[in-house]
Structure formats: C-alpha cells, structure tokens
N, C-alpha and C positions, 0 to 999 in steps of 0.2 A: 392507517399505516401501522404494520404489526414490529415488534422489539426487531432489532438484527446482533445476532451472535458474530462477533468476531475472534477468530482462531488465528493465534499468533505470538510473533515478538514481541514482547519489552528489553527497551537494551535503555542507557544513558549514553547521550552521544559529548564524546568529546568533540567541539569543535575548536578548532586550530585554524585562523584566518593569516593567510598570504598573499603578499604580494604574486609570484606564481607557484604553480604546484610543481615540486621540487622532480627531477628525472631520476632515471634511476645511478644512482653512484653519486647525487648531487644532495647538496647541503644548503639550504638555504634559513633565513631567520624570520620567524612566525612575527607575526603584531601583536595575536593575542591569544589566548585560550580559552573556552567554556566550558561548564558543563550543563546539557542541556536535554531534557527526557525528548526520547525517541523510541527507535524501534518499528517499520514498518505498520507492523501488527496495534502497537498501540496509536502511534502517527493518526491512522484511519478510523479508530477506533473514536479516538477524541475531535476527530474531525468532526465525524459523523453528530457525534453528541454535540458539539457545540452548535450543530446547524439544526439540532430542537430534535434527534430522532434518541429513541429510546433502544441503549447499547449496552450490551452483557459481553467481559470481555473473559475467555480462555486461555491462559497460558501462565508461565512461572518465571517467577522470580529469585535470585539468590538470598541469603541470609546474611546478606551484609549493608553496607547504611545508604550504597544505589538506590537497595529497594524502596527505601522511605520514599528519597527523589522520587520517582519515577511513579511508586503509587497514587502519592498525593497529586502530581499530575493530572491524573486519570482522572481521580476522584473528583475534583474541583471542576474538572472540565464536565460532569456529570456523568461517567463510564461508570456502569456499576461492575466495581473490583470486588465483589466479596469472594466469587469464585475461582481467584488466583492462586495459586499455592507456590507458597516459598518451599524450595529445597536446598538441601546442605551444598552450594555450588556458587559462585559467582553471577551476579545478576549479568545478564547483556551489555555488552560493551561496545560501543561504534564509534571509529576513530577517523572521522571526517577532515579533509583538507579544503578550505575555501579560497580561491583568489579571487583578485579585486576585479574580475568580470562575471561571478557568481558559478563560473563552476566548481567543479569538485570530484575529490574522488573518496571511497569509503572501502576501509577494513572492518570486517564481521568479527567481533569473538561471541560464539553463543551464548556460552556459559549454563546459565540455566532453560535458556531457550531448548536448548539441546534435550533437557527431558522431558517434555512436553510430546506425553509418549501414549499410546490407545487406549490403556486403563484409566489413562486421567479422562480424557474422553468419554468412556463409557459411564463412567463417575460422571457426570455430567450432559449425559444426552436427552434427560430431560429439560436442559435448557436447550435445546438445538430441536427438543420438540415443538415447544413454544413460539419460536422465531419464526418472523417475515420471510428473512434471507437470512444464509451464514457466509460471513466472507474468509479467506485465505488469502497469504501468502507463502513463500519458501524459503522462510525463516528460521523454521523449526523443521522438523525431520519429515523428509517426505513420503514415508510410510505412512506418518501420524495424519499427513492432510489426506494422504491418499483413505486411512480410515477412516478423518472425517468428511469428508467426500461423500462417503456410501454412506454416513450415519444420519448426513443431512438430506439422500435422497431417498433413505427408508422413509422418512419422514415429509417426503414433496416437497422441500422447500427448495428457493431459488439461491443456485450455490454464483457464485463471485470469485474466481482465483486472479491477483495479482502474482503472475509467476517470475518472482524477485526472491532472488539471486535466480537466475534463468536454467533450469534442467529441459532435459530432452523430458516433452511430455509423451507418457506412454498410453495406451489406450483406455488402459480404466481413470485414468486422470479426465482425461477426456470424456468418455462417455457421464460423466458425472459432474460437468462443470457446466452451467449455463450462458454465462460469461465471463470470457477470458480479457485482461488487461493487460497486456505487456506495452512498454515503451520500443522505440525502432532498435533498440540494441537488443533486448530478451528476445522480441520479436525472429530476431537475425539468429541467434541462438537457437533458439526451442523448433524453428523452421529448417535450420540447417541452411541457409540460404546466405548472399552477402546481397545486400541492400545496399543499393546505389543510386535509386531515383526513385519516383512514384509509381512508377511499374513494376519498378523488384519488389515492392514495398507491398501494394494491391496481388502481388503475383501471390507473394510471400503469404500472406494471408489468405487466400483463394484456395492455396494448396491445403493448409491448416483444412479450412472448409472441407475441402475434397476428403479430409480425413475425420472429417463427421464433430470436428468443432462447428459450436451451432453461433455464435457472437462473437469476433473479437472487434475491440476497440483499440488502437493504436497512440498511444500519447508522442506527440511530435515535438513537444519543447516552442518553442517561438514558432513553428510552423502552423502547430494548432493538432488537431488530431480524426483519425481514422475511423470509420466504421464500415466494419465488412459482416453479412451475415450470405446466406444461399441465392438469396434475391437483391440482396442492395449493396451499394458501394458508394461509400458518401464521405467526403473531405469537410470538415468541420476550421474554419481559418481559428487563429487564436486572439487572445484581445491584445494588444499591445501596447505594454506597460515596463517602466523600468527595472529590471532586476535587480535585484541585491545578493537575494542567496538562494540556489533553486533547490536545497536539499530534501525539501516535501513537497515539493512540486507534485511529486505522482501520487501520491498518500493524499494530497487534497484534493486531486481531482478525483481519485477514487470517494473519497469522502463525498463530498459534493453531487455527483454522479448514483452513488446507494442512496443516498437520502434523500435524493428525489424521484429516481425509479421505483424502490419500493411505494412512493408516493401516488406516481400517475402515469410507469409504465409508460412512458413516452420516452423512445430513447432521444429525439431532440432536444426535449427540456431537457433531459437529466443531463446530456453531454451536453450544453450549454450552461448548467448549474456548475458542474465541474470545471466546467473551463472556467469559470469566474471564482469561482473557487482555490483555483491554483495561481491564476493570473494575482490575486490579494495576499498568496502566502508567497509567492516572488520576492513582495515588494519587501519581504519584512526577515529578520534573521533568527536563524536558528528551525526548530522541526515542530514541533509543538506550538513555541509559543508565535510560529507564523500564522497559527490556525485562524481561519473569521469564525465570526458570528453568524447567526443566520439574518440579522440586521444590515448588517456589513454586504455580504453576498445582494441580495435584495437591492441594496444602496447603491452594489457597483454600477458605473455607466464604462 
C-alpha cells in the first residue's frame, strides 16, 4: 500500500449542541459550545492515518492560534503536516449546529482554505508524484482541484473526489476522477435531478455514468450506501447503531473506504471498511476526535 496525498480543507469546527436547529427568524438556546479541529479535507485525512495508512496532507492554514488547534490535530493523529502553509488570512472556520437526534446543519467560512491555489500545487507535485491515491474535496477552490485533478493524472495515480459543498461537475472534473463520493443530497445537486426513491437514486447515478463518470458510491446515512459503476449496481445495508453526532459521518467512510481500497482494491471490502468506519464515528462527538483506530474498526461487530 503506497502514501495517499490528500488535497484539502482545514477549518476548526465550532460546534454548538441543541435541543433543535433553530428555523429561520427563530431563536433558540444552545446547551453547549466546542471547539473542535475539522475541515473536510483534514476529517479524511486523519481518518485515514489513524486506520495505519501513510498520509501527506495539502492545504493552508491562517496565521492565527486556530492553526496550532488544528495542526497538532493532524500531527498527533499521524498526517504528516510539514507541507501546509500558513498565510496572512484566517484559518478555516465551520460553524456547526447539532440537535439531540444527531443531525446538523453547517456554515463554511474558508479563510485560508480559499488560497489554496495551483502554484502551491505545483510547489508540491512531487508529493502527488509519490502517492498511491490523491483524494479531494470542494473545500477549497474548484480550479485548484480541477488542476490538481490533471497533476494527479499526469502522474497515473487513482484520483477520489468527495464533491462537498456539491458543484455542477463539468467534464474535465470528470474525465479525471476515478471515484466519485457524494452523499444523496450532492448527489441530487451535481445530477441535477430530485431524488425520491431508490430509483431516482440508481437513475440519478446511471445518468452520471452515461456522462462517462466511471465509480460513484452514494453514502445513504442509516440507509447504508450505493455503488453504481457501467456494469454493476449494488445497495450496501448500513450497520445499525446508535447516533449521537453524525458530522463526520462522510469523512470516515471516505476514510475508511481509501484505506482499504488502496489496500486490496476490492470495492466490497473497502465499502464495508467504510461503513464501519462511520457507523463508530456516529456513536461518538464531535469531527476528528469521532475518528477510530484501525483496532477499533477490525473490533467492530
């Protein structure tokens, strides 16, 4: 199993736990506040490392005391950070609402995410030469993926886009991406389509296919999750377990799911890794520190 470069967010997530999430023009009073390292991009990152695989991570940080959080995060969880760069900007900020049935909703400020721009990339494409896989999200600016995209398939390697916050994907995104992750709401987005059952669902997907997406996998939440590629279409049930907070829910199944594909290339195992994988960062709160072990995974029944 070779390193995997991950290109992405770092943010600090505030979380804010309620009773419900407030509507719009409504007022309601929080239980509690945290502050808790996240970010998409590093979510997956640290996932990844904590489940034994060897992770180089891409992206920036601001010049304020976030960054410390959120470094040492990384670092401790075994991501090697030396490649990050701080610039004169505000680190990543994600301002999460939780209530007491674990969902949620989330506000992006980029900050420093935002310049995480093709020169820094290029400064760095010989870590993308090195790499297994490089994974993505749309965290950061979607030029910057769309160049490293191409930087990773000069190079043959197996590209991964989690497309979160959900853009209309355009065709060089596509022809550059080997597997696509979205959840049934990005999904519904980037397809243009509304999803209503398992057929608009498979449809939704099919059509993706039809436009020469060659993987996608669908993360379904308590339903379990999808795989559609040219030739197959397979429903994956989920494990069923108690929630508490599902905010990395999708960052560990993506975790869980690279770190054993690069492994053994069996998309069964690896979306059965990932789904135990998320099903243990459910149980537990916050973005980071829901992440398992690769003991823990292994352990799950």
């Amino acid at each position: 199993m070779g390193n995997i470069v991950v290109i992405g967010s770092i943010n600090l997530d505030l979380v804010v736990k309620v009773d419900e999430i407030p509507k719009i023009g409504e007022t309601v009073m929080g239980n509690s506040i945290s502050q808790i390292p996240g970010g998409k991009g590093a979510n997956q990152a640290v996932a990844m490392a904590k489940l034994g695989c060897e992770v180089d991570f891409l992206g920036k940080v601001g010049n304020d005391s976030f960054a410390d959080i959120v470094l040492n995060s990384m670092e401790e969880s075994g991501v090697n950070i030396k490649n990050i760069k701080s610039e004169n900007a505000s680190t990543g900020i994600a301002v999460i609402n939780v209530d007491k049935n674990a969902n949620n909703n989330i506000i992006v400020i980029a900050g420093a995410n935002g310049k995480v721009d093709e020169a820094y990339l290029l400064e760095n494409e010989e870590i993308i030469e090195k790499a297994e896989a490089v994974v993505f999200q749309l965290e950061i600016p979607i030029e910057t993926v769309k160049y490293g995209l191409r930087l990773a398939k000069k190079h043959d390697k197996l590209t991964i886009l989690n497309p979160a916050p959900a853009y209309e994907l355009d065709d060089e995104i596509i022809e550059n991406v080997d597997i696509i992750i979205p959840n049934e709401h990005e999904l519904s987005r980037i397809a243009n389509k509304e999803i209503k059952d398992e057929n608009s669902l498979i449809g939704a997907c099919k059509m993706l296919i039809g436009k020469n997406v060659k993987r996608i996998i669908v993360t379904l939440g308590e339903k379990g999750a999808l795989y559609v590629d040219e030739h197959v279409t397979k429903m994956y049930p989920s494990n069923k377990v108690k929630a508490v907070d599902s905010t990395a829910a999708g960052d560990a199944f993506i975790g869980g799911f690279v770190a054993n594909y690069t492994k053994t290339y069996d998309i069964d195992d690896a979306i059965d890794m990932g789904q135990k994988t998320a099903a243990i960062s459910i149980q537990r709160f916050g973005a980071q520190t829901s992440l398992p072990t690769l003991e823990e995974v292994l352990n799950f029944k």
